[in-house]
N, C-alpha and C positions, 0 to 999 in steps of 0.2 A: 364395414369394420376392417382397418388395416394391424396386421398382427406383426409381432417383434418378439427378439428374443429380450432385446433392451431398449425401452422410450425414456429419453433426459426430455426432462423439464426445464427447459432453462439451456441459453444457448452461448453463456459467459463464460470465462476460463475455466468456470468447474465443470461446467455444461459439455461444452462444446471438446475439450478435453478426456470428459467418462467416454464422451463419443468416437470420439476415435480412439482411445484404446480398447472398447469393446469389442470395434468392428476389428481395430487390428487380431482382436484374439478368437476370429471367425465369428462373430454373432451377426444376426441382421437387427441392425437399429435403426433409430429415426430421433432427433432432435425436434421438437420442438419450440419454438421462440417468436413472441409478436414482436419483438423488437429488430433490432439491428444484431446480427453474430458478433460475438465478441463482449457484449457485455457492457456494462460499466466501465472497465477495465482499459478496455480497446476504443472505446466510442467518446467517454467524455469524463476517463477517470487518470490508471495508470501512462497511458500512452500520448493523449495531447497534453498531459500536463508536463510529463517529461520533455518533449519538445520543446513546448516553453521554456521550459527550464534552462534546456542546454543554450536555446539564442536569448535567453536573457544573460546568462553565463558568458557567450562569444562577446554582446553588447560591451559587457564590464569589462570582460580582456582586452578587447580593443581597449579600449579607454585608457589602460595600462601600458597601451605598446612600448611606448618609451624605456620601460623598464627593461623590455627587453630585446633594445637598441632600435626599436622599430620605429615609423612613422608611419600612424593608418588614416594622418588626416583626417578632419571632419567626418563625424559617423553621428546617422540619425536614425529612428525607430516608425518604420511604418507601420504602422498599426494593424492594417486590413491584410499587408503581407506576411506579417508574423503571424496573426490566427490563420489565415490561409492554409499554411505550412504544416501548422497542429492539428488541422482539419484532414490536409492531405496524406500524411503519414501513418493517421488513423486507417482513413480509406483505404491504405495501400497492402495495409495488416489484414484489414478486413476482408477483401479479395484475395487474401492469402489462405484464409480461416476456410471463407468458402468454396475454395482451389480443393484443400485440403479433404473436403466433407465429403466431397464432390467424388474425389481421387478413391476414399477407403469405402464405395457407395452408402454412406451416411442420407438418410436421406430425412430431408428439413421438411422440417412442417411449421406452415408460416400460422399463426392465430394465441388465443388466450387458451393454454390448457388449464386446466379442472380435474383434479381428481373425483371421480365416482365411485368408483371401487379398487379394492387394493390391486389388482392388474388391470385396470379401465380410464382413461383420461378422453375427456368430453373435451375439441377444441374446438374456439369458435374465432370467427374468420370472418369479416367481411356479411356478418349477418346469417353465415350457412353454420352449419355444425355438423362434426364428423366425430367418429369413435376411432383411439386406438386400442390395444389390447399389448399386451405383453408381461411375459413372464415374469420381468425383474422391470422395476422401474427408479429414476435416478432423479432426485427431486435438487433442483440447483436454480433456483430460484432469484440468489442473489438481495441486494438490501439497496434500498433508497436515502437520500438525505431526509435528515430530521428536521422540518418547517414550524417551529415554534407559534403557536395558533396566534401571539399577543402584537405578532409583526405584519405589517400590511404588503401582505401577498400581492393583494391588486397592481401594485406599481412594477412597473420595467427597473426601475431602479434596486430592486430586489434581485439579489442571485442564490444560487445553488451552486456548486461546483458544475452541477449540469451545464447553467447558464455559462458560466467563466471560464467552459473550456468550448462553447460550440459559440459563443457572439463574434460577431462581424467585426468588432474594432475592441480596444483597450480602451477601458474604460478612464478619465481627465482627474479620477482620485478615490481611493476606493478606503472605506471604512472593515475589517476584517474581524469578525463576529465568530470568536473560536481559534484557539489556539495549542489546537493537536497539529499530528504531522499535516494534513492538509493545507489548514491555516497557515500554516510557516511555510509551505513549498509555496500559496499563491502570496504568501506577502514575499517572500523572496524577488520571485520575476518579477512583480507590481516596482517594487524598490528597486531593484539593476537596472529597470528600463526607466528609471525616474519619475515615477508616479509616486503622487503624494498618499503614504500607505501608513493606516494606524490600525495596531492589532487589537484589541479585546477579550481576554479571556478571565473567567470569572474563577480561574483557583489560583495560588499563589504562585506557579510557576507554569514557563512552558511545555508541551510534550511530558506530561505530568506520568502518562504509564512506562517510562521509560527510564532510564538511571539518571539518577539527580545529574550527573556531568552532563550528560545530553540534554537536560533541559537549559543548562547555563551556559554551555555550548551554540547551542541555538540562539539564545538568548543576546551572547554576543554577537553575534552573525548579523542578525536584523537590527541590534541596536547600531552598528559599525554600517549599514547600508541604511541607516535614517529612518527606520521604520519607529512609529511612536506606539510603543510596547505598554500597554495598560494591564496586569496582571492583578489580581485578586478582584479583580471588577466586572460589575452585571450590566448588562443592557438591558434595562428596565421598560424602555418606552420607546417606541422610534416614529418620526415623521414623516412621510414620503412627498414630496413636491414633484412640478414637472424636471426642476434641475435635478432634483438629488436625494439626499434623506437626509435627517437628525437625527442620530444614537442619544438617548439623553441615559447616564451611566449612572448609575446608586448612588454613586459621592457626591450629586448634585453634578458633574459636568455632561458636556454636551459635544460631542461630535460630526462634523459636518462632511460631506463625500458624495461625489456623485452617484455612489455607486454603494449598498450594503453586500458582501458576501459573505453570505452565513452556512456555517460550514463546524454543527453542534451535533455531529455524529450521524450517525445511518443506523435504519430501520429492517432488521430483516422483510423479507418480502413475504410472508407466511399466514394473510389472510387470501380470504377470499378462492384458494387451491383446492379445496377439498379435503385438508388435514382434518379436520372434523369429522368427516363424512367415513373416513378410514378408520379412525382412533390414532393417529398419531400425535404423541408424546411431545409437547415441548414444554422447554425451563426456561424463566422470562422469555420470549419471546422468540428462544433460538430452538430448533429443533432437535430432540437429544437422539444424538448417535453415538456408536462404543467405538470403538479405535478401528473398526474396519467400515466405517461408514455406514452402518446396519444401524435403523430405524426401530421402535418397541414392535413394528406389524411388518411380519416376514414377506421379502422379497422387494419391501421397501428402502430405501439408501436416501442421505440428502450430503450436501457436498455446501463448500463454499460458506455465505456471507451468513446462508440462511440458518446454517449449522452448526457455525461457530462465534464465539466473540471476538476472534483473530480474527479481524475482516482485510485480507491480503490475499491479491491477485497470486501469489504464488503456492499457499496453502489452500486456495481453492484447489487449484490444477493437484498438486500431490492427493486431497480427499478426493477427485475425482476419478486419479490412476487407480487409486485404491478401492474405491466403489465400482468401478468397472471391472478390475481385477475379480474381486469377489464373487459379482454380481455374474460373471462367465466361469466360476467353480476354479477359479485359481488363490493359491493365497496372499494376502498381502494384509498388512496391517500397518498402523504407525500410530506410536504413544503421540506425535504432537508435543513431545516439550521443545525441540530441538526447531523452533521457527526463528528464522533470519526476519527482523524488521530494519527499514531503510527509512529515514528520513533525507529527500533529497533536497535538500538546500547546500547553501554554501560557505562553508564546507556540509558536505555531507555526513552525517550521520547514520551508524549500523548498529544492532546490538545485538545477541543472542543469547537465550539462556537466560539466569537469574542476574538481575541487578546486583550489585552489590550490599545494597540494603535487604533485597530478598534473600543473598546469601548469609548473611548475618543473622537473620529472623529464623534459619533452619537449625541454627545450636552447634552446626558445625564449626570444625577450628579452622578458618581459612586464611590466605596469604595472597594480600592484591600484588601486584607490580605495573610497572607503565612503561612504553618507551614513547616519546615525544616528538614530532614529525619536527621539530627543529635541527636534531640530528639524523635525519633523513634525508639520505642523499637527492633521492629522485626529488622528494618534495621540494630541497632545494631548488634543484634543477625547474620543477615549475613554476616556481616562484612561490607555493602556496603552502607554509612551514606550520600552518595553525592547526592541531590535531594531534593527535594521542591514539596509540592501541592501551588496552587496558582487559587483564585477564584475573579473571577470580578462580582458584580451584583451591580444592582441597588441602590443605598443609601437607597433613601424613601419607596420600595415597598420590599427588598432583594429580586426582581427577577433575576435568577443567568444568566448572559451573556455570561460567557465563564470562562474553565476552563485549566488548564495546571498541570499537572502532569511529574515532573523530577525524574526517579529513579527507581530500581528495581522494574518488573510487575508493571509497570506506565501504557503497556497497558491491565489491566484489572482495576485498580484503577480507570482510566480517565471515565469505565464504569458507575460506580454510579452515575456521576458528568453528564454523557448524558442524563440518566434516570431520574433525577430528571428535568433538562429543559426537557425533552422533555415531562414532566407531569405536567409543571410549578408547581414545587414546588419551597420554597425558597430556601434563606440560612438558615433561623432560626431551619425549619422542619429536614435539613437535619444535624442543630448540637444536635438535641432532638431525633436523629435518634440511639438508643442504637450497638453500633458495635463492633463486638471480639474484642480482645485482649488477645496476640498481635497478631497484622495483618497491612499490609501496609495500607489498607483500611481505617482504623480508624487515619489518617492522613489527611482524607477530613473532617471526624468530625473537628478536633481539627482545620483548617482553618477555617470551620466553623464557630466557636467559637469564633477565632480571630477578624471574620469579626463582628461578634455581639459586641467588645469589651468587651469581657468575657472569657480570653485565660485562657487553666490551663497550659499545657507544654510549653507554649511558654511567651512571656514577650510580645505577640500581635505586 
């Protein structure tokens, strides 16, 4: 029996995360995790997808040189160096994670943990089993892709994002089943690097939890990079061959792709743990915690994918600072309204806070405004003018309710705009708030400004 003051279940950004701010706050703890450090997140979610991202992004610049006076000659896409790249970047994180673990003596425990009792986790390893024990425990479990039972798994031609961020080569033409942020960030690269790419999603627009502009935003992106965009449509049936597969879709058509990536949401990870065995509380499937990451059975916490419907590598890590905080007798809490989401594609996509459709559903009197990356200097200056900040607050008070950001590093822009609600400041503070130039940033000013009725670059 090895004892702790805190055992994390789960060794993901929520995970791995609680864990060292535990240990920073003097506890002895231990991590837990069968898998790889890092997660989803690190291994075959956030991080090689990003990479792609950016040298599918280099690809299409290049191609642009000329615009801006350049000549980059003939440019071609290795296949097996590109994933290589996204492979290695990962790795490179991950030996950082475990640097890290290592440094604040965290100490990893490699096997399947199991809760047995509310301070007891049974882990099993390579056929042995061992007991921990500790005082507070931090359940970060994390969530898997959703494998719709009616599609033929058996074939290679099948993917997960699993698959589409760890294979060997790019695949010669890919069919794209699901049209959330995932969806749109792999048809993006699939598209830049000129693969033949159709997207599928079965409601009537893209990025559907997001503000109507960001799904039509989106929308333009991959129509303008050739992606053949099916919306309001089901994949009812599919074929798999040794070439490739058939999507056959509701309306009678048929799509044809080397390659299926189906990518129809994720599953918290919540069986099989021992929740049962404790009494722990969950609602559809996510495990219910109150705003300091505290579980219905004391001394219990869960963090991340498994705990919430916001399934985001950055909202993991914050419920984890915050469950370790806790969980070592310090206080912390966090309401959770105020999450930054990113769609990276190109342009990129940010939004925080309420939609504007959500702000209008609350009864309040509110007051949108825009400023337009075409009078944006910087965005000039990169050639890339397509994009909008866009801010919704209050009329009477300028308390800011939500923000949206369309356009180059939209996700670091959308940050100023979280930090100010999450400080409740207004809008008037944040257009009397002096900001470089040029920079995309200083394009929350000038909304700002609009919304005051006192535009300078813009006609409000």
């Amino acid at each position: 029996m090895r004892t702790y003051d805190v055992a994390v279940l789960g060794g993901g950004p929520g995970g791995y995360v609680a864990a060292l701010r535990a240990a920073a706050r003097g506890a002895k703890v231990c991590c837990i995790e069968a898998g790889q450090l890092g997660g989803v997140c690190l291994n075959v979610g956030c991080i090689p997808t990003k990479a792609m991202l950016h040298a599918s992004e280099i690809f299409r610049q290049m191609g642009r040189a000329r615009e801006y006076g350049l000549d980059a000659g003939q440019v071609a896409v290795d296949g097996a160096a590109f994933m290589k790249r996204a492979s290695d970047v990962a790795a490179d994180l991950r030996k950082g994670v475990e640097g890290l673990l290592k440094a604040r003596k965290v100490d990893v425990i490699r096997g399947r943990g199991v809760l047995t009792a509310r301070d007891t986790i049974r882990v099993d390893a390579d056929g042995k089993k061992q007991r921990v024990k500790a005082k507070s425990i931090i359940i970060a479990t994390g969530a898997r892709p959703t494998r719709p039972d009616f599609l033929p798994w058996h074939s290679d031609h099948l993917w997960t994002s699993d698959e589409a961020t760890t294979a060997k080569q790019l695949p010669q033409s890919v069919v794209v089943m699901g049209g959330g942020v995932i969806g749109c960030e792999f048809a993006t690269v699939y598209a830049e690097l000129g693969i033949p790419t159709t997207l599928v999603e079965m409601l009537d627009r893209l990025v559907a939890d997001l503000d109507d502009d960001a799904g039509r935003a989106v929308a333009r992106s991959l129509k303008k990079r050739r992606v053949k965009v099916h919306t309001g449509a089901r994949v009812v049936g599919m074929k798999a061959t040794k070439k490739g597969v058939t999507a056959e879709l509701d309306d009678g058509k048929t799509v044809e792709a080397a390659v299926a990536l189906v990518v129809v949401g994720r599953l918290p990870n919540v069986e099989n743990i021992g929740l049962e065995t404790v009494g722990v509380e969950l609602d559809a499937r996510i495990i219910k915690v109150d705003d300091r990451c505290r579980t219905n059975v004391e001394g219990l916490y869960a963090v991340g994918d498994c705990a919430s419907t916001l399934q985001y590598a950055h909202l993991a890590s914050r419920m984890g600072v915050v469950a370790a905080e806790t969980a070592t007798g310090h206080d912390a809490r966090d309401p959770r309204h105020v999450v930054p989401a990113v769609i990276y594609t190109h342009p990129e996509v940010a939004s925080v806070g309420l939609t504007e459709g959500q702000a209008r559903e609350t009864g309040k009197d509110i007051r949108v405004a825009r400023f337009s990356y075409q009078a944006s200097g910087m965005a000039r200056v990169y050639g890339d003018s397509e994009g909008e900040v866009k801010l919704i607050a209050e009329t009477d008070c300028g308390e800011i309710l939500g923000g949206l950001v369309i356009g180059r590093h939209a996700a670091d822009v959308i940050q100023e705009i979280a930090l100010a609600m999450r400080n409740e400041l207004t809008v008037e503070e944040l257009a009397a708030t002096i900001h470089p130039h040029p920079t995309f940033v200083e394009a929350v000013c000038e909304a700002a400004q609009a919304w005051l009725g006192l535009p300078i670059h813009s006609t409000g």
